[in-house]
C-alpha positions as CSV (number, residue, x, y, z in Angstrom):
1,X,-196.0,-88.7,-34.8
2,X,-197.4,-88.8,-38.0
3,X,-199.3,-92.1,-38.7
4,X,-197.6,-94.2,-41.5
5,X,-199.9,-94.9,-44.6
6,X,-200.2,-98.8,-44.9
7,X,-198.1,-100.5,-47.4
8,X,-199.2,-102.3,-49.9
9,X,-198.4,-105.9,-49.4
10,X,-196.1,-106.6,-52.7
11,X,-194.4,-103.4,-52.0
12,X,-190.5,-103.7,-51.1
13,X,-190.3,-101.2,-47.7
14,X,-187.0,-99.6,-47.6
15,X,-186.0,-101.2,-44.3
16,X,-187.2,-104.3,-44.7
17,X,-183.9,-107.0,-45.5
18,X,-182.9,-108.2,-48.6
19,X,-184.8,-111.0,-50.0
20,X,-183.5,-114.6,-50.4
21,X,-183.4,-117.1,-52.5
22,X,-185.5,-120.0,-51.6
23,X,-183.5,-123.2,-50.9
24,X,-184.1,-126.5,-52.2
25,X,-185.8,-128.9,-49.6
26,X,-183.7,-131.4,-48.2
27,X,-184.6,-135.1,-48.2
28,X,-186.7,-135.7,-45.8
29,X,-184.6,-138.2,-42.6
30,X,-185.4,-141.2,-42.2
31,X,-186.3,-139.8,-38.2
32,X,-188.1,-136.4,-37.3
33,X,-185.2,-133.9,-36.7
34,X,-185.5,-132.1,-33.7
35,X,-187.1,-128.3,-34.2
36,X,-184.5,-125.6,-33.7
37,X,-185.0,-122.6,-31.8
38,X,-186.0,-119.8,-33.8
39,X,-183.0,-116.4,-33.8
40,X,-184.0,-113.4,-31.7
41,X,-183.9,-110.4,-34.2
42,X,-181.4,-107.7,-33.5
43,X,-182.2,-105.8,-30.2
44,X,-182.1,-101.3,-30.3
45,X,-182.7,-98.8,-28.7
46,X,-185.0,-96.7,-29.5
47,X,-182.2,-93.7,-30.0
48,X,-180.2,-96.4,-32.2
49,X,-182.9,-96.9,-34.0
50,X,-183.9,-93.7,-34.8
51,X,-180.5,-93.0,-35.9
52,X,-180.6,-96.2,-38.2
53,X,-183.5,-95.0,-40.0
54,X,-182.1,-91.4,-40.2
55,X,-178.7,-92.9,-41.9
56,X,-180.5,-95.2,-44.3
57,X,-182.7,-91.8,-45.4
58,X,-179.4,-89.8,-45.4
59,X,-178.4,-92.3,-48.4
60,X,-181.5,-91.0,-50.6
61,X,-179.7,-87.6,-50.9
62,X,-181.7,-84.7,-52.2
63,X,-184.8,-86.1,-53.7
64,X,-188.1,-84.4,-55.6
65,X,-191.2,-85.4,-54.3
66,X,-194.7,-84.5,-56.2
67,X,-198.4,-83.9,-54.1
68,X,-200.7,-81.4,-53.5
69,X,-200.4,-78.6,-50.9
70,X,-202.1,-79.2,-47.7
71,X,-202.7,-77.5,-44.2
72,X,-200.0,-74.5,-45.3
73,X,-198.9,-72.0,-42.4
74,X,-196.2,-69.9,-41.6
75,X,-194.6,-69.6,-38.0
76,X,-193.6,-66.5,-36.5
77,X,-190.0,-66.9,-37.2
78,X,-190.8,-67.0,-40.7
79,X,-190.5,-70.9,-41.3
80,X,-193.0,-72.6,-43.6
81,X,-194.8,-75.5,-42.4
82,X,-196.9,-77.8,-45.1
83,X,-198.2,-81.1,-46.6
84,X,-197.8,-82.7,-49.5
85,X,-199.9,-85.9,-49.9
86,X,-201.6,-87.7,-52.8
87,X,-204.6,-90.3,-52.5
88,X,-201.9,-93.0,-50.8
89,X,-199.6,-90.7,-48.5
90,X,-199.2,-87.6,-46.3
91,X,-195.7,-86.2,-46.0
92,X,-194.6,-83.3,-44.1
93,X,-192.5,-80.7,-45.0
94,X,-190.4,-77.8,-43.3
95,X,-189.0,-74.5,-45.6
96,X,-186.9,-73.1,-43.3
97,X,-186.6,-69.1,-42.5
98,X,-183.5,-68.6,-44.3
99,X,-184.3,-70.0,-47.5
100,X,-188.2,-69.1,-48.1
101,X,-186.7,-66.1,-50.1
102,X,-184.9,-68.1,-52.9
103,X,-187.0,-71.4,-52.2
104,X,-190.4,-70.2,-52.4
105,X,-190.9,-67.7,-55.4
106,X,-194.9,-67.7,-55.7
107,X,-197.8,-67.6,-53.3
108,X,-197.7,-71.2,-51.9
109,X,-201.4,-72.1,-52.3
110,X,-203.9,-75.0,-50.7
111,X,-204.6,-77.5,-53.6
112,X,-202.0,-76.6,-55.7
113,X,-199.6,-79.2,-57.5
114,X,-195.8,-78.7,-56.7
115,X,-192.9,-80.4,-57.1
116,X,-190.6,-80.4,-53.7
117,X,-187.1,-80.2,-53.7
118,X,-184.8,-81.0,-50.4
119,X,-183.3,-84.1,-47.9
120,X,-185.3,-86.5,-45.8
121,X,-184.8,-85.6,-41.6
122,X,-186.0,-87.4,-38.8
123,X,-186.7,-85.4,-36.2
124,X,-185.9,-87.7,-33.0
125,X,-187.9,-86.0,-30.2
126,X,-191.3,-86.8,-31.3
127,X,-190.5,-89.9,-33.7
128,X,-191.3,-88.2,-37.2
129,X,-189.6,-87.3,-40.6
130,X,-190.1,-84.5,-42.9
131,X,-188.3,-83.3,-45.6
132,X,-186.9,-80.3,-45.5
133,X,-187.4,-78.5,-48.9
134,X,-185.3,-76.0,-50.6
135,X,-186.6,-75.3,-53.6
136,X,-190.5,-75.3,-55.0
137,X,-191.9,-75.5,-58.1
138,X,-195.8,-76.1,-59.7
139,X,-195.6,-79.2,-61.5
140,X,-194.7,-78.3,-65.1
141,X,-192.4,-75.7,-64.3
142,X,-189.7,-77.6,-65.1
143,X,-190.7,-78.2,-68.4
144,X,-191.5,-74.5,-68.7
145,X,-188.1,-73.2,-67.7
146,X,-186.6,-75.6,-69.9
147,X,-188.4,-74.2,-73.3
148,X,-187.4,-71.0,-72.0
149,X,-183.8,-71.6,-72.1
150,X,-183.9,-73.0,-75.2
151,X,-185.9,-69.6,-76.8
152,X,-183.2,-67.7,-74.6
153,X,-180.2,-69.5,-76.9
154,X,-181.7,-69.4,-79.7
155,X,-182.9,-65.9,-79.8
156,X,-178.8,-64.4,-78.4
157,X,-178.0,-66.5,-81.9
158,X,-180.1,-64.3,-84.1
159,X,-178.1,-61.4,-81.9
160,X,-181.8,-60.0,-80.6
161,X,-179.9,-59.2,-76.8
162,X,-177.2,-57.2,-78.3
163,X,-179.0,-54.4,-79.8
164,X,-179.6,-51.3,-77.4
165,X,-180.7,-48.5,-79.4
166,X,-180.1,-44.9,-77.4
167,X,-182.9,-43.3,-75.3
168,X,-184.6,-40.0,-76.9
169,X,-183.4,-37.5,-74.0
170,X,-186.4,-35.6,-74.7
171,X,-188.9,-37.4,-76.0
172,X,-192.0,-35.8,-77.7
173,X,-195.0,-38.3,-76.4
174,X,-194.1,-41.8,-74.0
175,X,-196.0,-44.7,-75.1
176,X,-197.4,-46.9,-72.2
177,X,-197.9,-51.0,-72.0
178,X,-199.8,-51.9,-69.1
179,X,-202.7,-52.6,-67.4
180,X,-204.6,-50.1,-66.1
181,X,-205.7,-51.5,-62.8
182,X,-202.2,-52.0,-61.7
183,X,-199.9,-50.4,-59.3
184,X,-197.4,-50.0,-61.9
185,X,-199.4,-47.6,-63.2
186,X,-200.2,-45.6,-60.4
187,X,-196.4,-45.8,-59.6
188,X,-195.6,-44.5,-63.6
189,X,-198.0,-41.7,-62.8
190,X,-197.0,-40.6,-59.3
191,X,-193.8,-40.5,-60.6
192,X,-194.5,-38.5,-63.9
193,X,-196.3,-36.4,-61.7
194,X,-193.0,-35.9,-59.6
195,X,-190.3,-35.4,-62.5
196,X,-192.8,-33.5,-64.8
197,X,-196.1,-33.2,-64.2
198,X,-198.7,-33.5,-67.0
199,X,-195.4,-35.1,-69.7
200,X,-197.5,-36.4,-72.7
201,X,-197.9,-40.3,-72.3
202,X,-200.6,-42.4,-74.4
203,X,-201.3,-45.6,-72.8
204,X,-202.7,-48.7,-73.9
205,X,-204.2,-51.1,-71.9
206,X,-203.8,-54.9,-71.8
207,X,-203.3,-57.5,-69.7
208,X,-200.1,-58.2,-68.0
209,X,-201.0,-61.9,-66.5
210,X,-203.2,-64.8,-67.8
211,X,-203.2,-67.2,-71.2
212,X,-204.1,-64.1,-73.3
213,X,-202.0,-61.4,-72.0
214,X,-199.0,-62.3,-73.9
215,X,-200.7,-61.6,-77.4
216,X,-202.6,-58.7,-76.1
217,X,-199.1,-57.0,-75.1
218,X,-197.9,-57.7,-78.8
219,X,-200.9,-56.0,-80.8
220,X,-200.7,-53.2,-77.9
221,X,-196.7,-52.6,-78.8
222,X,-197.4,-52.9,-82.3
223,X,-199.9,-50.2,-82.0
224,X,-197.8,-47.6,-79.7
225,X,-195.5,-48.3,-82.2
226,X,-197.4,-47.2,-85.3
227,X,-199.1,-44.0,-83.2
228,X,-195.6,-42.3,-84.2
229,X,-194.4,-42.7,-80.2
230,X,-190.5,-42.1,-79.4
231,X,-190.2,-44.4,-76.5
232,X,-192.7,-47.1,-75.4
233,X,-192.2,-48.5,-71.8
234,X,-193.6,-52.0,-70.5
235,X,-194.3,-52.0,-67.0
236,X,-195.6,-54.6,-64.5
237,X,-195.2,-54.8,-60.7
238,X,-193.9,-57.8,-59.0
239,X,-195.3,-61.7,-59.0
240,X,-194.8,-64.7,-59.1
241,X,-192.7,-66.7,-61.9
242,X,-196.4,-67.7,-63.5
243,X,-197.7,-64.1,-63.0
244,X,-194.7,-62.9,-65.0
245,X,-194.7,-66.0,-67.4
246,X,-196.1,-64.1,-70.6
247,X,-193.6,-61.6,-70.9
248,X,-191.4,-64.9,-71.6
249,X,-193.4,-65.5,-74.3
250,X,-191.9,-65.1,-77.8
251,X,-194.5,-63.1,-79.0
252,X,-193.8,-60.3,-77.0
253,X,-190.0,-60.9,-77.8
254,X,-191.2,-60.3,-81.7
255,X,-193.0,-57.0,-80.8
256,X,-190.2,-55.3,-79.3
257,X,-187.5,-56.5,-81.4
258,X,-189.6,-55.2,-84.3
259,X,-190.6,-52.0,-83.1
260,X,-189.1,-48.7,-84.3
261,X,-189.3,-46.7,-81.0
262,X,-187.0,-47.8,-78.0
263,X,-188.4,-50.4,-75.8
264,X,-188.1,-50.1,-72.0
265,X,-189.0,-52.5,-69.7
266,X,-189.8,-52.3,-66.1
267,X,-191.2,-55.7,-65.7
268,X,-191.3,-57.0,-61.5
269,X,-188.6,-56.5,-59.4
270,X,-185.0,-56.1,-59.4
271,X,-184.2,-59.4,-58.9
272,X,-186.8,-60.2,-61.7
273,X,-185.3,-61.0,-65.6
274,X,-187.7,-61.8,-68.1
275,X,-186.7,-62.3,-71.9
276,X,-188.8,-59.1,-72.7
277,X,-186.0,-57.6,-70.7
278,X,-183.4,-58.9,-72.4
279,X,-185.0,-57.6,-76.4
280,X,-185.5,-54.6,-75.0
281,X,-183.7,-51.2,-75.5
282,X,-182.9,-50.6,-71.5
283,X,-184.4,-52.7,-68.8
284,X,-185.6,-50.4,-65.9
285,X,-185.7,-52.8,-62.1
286,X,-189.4,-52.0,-61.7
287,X,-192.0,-49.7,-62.6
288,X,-190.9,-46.1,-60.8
289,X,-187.1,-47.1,-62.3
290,X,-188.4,-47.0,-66.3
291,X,-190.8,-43.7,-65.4
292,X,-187.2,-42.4,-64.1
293,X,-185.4,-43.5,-67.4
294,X,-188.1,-41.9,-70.0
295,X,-189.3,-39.0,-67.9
296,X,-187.3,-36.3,-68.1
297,X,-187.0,-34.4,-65.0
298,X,-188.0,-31.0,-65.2
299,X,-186.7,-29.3,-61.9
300,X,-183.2,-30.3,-63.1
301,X,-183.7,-29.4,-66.7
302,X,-185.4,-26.0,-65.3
303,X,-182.0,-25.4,-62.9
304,X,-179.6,-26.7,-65.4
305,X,-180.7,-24.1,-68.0
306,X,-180.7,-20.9,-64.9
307,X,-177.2,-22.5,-64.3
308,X,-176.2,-22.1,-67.8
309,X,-178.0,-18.8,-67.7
310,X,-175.8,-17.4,-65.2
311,X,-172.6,-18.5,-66.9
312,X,-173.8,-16.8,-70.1
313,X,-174.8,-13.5,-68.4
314,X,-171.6,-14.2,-66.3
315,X,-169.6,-14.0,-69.6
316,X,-171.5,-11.4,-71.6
317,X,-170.1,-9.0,-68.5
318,X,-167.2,-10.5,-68.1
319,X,-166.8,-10.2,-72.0
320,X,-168.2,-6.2,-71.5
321,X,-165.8,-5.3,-69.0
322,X,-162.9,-6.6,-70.4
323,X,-163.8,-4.5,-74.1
324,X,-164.0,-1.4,-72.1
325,X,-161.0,-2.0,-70.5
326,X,-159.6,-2.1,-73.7
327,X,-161.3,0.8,-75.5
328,X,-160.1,2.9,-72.4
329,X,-156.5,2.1,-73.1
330,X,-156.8,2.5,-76.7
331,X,-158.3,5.8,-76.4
332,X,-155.4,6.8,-73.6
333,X,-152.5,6.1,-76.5
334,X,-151.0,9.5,-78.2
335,X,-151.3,8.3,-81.4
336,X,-155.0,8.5,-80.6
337,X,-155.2,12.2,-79.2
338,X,-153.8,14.1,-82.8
339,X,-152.5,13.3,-85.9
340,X,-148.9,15.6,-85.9
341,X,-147.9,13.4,-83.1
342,X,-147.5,10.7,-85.8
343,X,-145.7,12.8,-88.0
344,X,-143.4,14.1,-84.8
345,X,-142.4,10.3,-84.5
346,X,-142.1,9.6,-87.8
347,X,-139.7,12.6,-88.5
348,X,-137.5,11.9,-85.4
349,X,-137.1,8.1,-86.6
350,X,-135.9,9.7,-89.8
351,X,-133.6,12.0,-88.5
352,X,-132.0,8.9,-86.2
353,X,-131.7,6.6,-89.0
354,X,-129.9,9.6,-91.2
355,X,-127.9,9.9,-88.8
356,X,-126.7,6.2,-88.5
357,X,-126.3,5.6,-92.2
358,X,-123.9,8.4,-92.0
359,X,-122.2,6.8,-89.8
360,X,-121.7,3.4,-90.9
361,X,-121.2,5.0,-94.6
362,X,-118.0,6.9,-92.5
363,X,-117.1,3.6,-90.9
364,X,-117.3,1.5,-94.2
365,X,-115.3,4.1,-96.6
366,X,-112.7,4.3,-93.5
367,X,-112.3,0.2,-93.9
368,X,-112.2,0.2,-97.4
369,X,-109.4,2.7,-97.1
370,X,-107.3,0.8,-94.9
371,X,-107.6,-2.3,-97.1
372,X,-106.7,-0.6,-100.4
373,X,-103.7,0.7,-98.2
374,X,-102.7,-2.3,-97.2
375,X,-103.0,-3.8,-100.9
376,X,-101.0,-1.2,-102.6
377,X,-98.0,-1.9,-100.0
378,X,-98.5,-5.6,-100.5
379,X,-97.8,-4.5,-104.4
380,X,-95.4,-2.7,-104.3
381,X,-93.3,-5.4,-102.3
382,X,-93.9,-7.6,-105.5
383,X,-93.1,-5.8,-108.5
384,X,-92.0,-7.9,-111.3
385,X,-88.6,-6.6,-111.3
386,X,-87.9,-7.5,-107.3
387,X,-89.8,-11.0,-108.4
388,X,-87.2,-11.6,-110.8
389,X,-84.2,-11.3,-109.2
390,X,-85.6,-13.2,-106.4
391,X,-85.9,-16.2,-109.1
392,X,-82.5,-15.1,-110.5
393,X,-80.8,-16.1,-107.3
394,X,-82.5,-19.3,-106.8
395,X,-81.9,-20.2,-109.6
396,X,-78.2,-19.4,-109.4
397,X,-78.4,-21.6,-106.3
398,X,-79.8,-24.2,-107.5
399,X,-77.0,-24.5,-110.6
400,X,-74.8,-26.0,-108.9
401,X,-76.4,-28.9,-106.7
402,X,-78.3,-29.9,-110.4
403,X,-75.1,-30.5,-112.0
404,X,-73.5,-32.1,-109.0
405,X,-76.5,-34.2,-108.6
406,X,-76.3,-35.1,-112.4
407,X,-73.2,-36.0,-112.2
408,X,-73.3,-38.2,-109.3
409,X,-76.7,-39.8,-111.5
410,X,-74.5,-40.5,-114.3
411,X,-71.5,-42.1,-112.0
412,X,-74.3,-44.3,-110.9
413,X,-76.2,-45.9,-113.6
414,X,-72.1,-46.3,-115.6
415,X,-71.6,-48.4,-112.4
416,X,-74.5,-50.5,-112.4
417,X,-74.0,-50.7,-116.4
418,X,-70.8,-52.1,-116.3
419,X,-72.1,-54.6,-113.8
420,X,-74.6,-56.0,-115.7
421,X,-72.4,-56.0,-118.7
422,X,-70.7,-58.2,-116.8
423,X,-72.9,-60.3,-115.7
424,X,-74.5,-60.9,-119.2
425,X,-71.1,-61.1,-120.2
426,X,-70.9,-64.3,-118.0
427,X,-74.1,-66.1,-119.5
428,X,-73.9,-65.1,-123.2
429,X,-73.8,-68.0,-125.6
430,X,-71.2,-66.4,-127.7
431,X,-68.8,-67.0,-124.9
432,X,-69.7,-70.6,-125.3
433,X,-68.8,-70.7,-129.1
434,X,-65.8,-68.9,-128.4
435,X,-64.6,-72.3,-126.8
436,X,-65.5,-74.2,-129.6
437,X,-69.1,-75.1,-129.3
438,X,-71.8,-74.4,-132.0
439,X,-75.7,-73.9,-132.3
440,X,-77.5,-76.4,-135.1
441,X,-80.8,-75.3,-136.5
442,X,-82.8,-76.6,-138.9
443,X,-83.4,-74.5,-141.7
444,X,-87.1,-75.1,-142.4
445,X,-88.6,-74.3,-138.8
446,X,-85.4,-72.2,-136.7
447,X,-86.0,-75.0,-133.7
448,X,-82.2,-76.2,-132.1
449,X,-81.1,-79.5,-133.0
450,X,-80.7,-81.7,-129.8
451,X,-81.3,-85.2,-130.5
452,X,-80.2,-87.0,-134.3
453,X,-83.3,-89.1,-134.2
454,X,-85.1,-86.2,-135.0
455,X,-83.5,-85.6,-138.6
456,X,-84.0,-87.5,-141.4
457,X,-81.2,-87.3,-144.3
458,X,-82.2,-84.5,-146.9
459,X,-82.1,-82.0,-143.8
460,X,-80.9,-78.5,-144.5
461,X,-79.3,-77.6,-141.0
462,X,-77.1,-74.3,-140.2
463,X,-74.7,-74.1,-137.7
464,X,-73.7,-70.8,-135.8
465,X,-70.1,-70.6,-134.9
466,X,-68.2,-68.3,-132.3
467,X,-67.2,-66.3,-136.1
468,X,-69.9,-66.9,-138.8
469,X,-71.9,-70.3,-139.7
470,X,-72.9,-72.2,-142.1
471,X,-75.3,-74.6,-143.7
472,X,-75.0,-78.2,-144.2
473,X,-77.4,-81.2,-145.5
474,X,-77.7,-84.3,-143.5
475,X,-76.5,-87.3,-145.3
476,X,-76.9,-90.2,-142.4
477,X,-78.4,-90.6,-139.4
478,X,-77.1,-92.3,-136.6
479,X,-78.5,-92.7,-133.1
480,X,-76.6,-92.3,-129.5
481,X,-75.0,-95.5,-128.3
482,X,-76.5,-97.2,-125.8
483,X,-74.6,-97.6,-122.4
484,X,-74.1,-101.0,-120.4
């Protein structure tokens, strides 16, 4: 068990019980009290004990804890043991197998400051705690990530990710960024040396890790690009999020966004994304991966072209063969082997289409015939003289049902006439006068007289009778007589 660093005496410790608030003294008795017994404090175990403390840690959560790196190791099952302690404290700390991959992303050194992420455990057997970390970080990485993220959104606003110009597929000379004491290079080389040995490449070297290396990468882009190169790749091998941290500076972002040629990177390892990668053209997972993107690869190139060398001497014969075939058959026709054999032909289509106009001239004069047969008959049946008498005699027959329907016309319209005579007979004012009535006008305006008030004397009035009229002048007036 790990010996406890003392506390200091003003300190709160986390188990110790909440603090209360002095009481007022009481008067002091007239007689001395007797003095109480004092409480026995609560009695454990030391297994409830241990789980008290482990519960009251379990309520801290996931916590960050800041020291420097002491007595590191790694156990053979791959768990990492270490310290973290600071001029007051020691704390142990446990990464376990499962995690060191995602937890632990640089070379964890002796000395150096990190920031611990994880839970408290207490580990009951031997009566320690530790935390068990899952995440590691050099103090002011944070800080650094954060800035980063803040570049990353501003640069996708200016649209610097979405532009991914095309690869040249055959480029004429490969520009390389790197340093020339890395793997990478030796990897870009083996691998040139594999796809097509002695390609042209022009390299300049800089430094891929360090304060400077950032701006040295710039000026060495800027000056691949102005050599006239029509691809430049950036390569790096793997590291550690530090080693890497320059290709994250915006400098470098500015270099390949304003470069002419293509920029490919093949920065770390797959799992690797710097924001280099993200401005560049194509992003190749490591260093062999952007030598197989800009390299052409000559075996393939050479047996692509004997492939499409075989299909065109394929189709020249094919395209031979199938012109002699044809000249063969040409030259096997008749109208090939003499010249009278055309005229044979010719004459014997003559001859058969002589002899079929003659016959449909025949067939057509025979039908003509017929019809003009047919047509004289037809005229003969109506000559004007037969056409006549025809009319004649309907005419004859029609006489007599004209004048009985005439007369039967006549009997009916007498009928009706008489009728109506009749009836108008019935209604005519003159049958009126006849009994002894009259019709009064006045002279000046034609309108019937049918009430006195409407005269005044001096009126000139005429009077129809059933036999003549007459005209009269009103003298006096005199209105109807009123009944009772």
């Amino acid at each position: 068990m790990e010996r406890r660093a003392k506390k200091p005496a003003d300190e709160p410790s986390l188990f110790d019980e909440p603090a209360r608030a002095p009481e007022r003294p009481a008067p002091r008795p007239a007689e001395p009290a007797p003095r109480a017994e004092p409480a026995l404090p609560q009695l454990f175990t030391v297994g409830a004990l241990t789980g008290a403390i482990q519960g009251r840690l379990a309520e801290l959560g996931r916590v960050r804890v800041e020291g420097e790196v002491s007595q590191k190791k790694r156990a053979a099952a791959g768990h990492v043991y270490f310290d973290l302690k600071d001029p007051g404290a020691k704390l142990a700390c446990k990464i376990w197998q499962s995690v060191v991959p995602r937890a632990l992303r640089f070379e964890l050194a002796e000395g150096a400051k990190v920031i611990a992420w994880g839970k408290l455990d207490v580990y009951a057997p031997q009566g320690g705690y530790s935390l068990i970390v899952d995440k590691v970080e050099l103090q002011g990485l944070g800080a650094m990530l954060a800035e980063l993220e803040k570049l990353k959104a501003e640069l996708r606003a200016r649209g610097w990710f979405e532009r991914k110009r095309p690869l040249p597929r055959f480029p004429r000379t490969i520009g390389v960024v790197t340093s020339r004491d890395t793997a990478a290079l030796r990897d870009f080389l083996k691998t040139r040396s594999t796809r097509w040995p002695g390609y042209p490449l022009r390299l300049v070297h800089t430094p891929v890790q360090g304060p400077t290396a950032a701006a040295s990468i710039a000026a060495a882009l800027r000056a691949l690009d102005a050599s006239g190169v029509d691809v430049i790749a950036l390569v790096r091998g793997g590291g550690s999020l530090e080693d890497l941290w320059c290709f994250n500076e915006l400098a470098v972002a500015e270099a390949i966004f304003a470069c002419r040629a293509p920029v490919v990177t093949g920065v770390g390892h797959e799992t690797d994304t710097t924001l280099a990668d993200l401005v560049a053209d194509r992003r190749a997972h490591t260093p062999t991966d952007a030598a197989q993107t800009v390299i052409p690869d000559r075996a393939e190139l050479v047996a692509k072209i004997e492939r499409l060398g075989g299909y065109l001497t394929e189709a020249f014969e094919r395209a031979f063969e199938e012109r002699a075939e044809r000249l063969a058959t040409l030259a096997a026709r008749p109208v090939l082997r003499g010249a009278g054999w055309i005229l044979d032909e010719r004459a014997r289509a003559l001859a058969a289409a002589h002899a079929r106009l003659d016959h449909a001239l025949v067939a057509k004069l025979e039908r003509r015939a017929g019809a003009v047969a047919a047509l004289s008959a037809r005229i003969a049946r109506r000559t004007p003289a037969a056409e006549l008498a025809r009319r004649a005699q309907r005419l004859a027959a029609a006489q007599p049902r004209l004048a009985a329907a005439l007369q039967r016309g006549l009997a009916a319209r007498e009928a009706r006439l008489a009728t109506e005579a009749r009836s108008l007979e019935a209604v005519s004012p003159l049958k009126v006068l006849a009994r002894g009535y009259s019709i009064t006008r006045r002279v000046d305006d034609g309108r019937a007289v049918v009430d006195a008030r409407t005269l005044t004397p001096g009126t000139e009035l005429e009077t129809r009778l059933a036999r003549g009229s007459f005209r009269a002048r009103v003298e006096s007036v005199e209105g109807p007589e009123e009944r009772a």
